[in-house]
C-alpha positions in Angstrom: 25.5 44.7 6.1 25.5 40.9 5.7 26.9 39.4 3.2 25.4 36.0 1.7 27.5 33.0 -0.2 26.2 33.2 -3.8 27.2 29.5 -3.7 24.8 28.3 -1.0 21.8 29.7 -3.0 22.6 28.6 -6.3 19.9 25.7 -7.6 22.4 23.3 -7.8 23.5 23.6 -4.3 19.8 23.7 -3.0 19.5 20.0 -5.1 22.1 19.1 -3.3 21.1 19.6 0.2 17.8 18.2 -0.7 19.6 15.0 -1.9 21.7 14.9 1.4 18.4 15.5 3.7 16.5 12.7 1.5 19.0 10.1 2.1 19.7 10.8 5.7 15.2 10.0 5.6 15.6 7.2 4.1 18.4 6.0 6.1 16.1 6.7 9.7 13.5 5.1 8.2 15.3 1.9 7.2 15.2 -0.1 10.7 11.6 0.0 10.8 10.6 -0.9 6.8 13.2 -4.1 7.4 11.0 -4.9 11.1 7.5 -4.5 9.2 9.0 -7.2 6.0 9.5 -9.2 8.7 6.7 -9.3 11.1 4.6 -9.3 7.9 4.4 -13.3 7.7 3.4 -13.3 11.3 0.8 -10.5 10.9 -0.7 -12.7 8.1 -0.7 -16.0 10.0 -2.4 -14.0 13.0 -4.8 -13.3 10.7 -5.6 -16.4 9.3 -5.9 -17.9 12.8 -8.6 -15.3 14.4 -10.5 -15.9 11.0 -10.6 -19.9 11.2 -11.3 -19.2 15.1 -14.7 -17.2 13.7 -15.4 -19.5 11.3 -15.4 -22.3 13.8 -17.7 -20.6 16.3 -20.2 -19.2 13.8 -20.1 -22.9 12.0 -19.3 -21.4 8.7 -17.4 -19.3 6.9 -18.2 -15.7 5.3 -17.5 -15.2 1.4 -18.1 -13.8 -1.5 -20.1 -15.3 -4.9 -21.1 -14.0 -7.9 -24.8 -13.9 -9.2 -26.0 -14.5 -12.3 -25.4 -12.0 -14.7 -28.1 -10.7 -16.7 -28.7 -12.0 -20.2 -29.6 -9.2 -23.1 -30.2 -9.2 -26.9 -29.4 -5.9 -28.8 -30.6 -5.1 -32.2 -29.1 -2.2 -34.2 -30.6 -0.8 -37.6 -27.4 -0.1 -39.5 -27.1 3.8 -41.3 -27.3 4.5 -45.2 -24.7 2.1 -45.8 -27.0 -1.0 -44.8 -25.1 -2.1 -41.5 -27.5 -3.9 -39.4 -26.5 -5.5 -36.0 -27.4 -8.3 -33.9 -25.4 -9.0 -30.4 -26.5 -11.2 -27.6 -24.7 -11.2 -24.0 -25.2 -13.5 -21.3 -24.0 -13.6 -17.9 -20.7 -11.2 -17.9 -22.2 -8.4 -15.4 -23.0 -10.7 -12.6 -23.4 -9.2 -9.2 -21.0 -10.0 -6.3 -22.6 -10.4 -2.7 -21.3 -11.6 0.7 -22.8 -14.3 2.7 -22.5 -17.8 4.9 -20.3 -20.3 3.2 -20.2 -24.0 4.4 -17.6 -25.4 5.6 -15.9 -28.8 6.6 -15.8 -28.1 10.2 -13.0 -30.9 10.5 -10.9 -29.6 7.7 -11.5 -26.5 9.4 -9.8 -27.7 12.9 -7.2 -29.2 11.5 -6.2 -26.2 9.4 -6.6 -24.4 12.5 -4.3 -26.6 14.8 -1.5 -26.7 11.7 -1.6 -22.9 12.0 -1.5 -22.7 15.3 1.8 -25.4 15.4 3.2 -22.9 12.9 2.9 -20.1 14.8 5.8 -20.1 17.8 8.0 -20.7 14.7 7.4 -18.0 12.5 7.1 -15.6 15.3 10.7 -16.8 16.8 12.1 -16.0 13.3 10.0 -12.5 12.8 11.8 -11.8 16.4 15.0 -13.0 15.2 14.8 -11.0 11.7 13.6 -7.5 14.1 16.6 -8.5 16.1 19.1 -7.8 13.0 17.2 -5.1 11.2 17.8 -3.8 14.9 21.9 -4.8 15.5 22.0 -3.4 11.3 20.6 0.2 12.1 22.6 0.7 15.3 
């Protein structure tokens, strides 16, 4: 016959080991959480640059605008008490749509170029930063 620890398999002690296997998680999962915060800048940046790169071949930018919103006048005939209403709305429902967007091609190489300067930078820092989330988990 085998004979089980009543301690083991008490609530408590199953909390416990739940605690112990949540931390250990968290602890595995550290190293890479501290490489994402900081590759994130870089990730951004990159992103930044292949948009002003499209934006520069197509000759303009994509974006988003509002439309005009539609203008209504509501009239209410009140109940037995004599309330009568009268509301007019303009404009708040205005559709959103995507299209071409000029640009200032020059502003637009320059931005470019300043992002591109900024680049070797932030990406020798991310390195650096993945470097001691690295040397912090070993």
């Amino acid at each position: 016959m085998i004979q089980r620890n009543p301690v083991s398999h008490t609530p408590l002690a199953r909390i416990g080991v739940l605690l112990t296997l949540l931390a250990l998680a968290g602890c595995a999962t550290q190293p890479a959480a501290c490489t994402s915060t900081a590759a994130r800048d870089l990730r951004t940046l990159d992103t930044l640059i292949a948009e002003s790169q499209q934006n520069l071949a197509r000759g303009y930018a994509i974006g988003s605008s509002t439309g005009r919103g539609n203008t209504s006048v509501n009239f209410c005939m009140g109940n037995s008490t004599g309330n009568v209403g009268l509301s007019f709305c303009s404009g708040g429902n205005g559709a959103r749509r995507t299209g071409p967007v000029a640009i200032d091609l020059d502003a637009e190489r320059a931005k470019l170029e300043s992002m591109l300067q900024q680049r070797p930078v932030l990406a020798s820092r991310a390195a650096a930063d993945a470097a001691a989330c690295t040397s912090a988990g070993a």
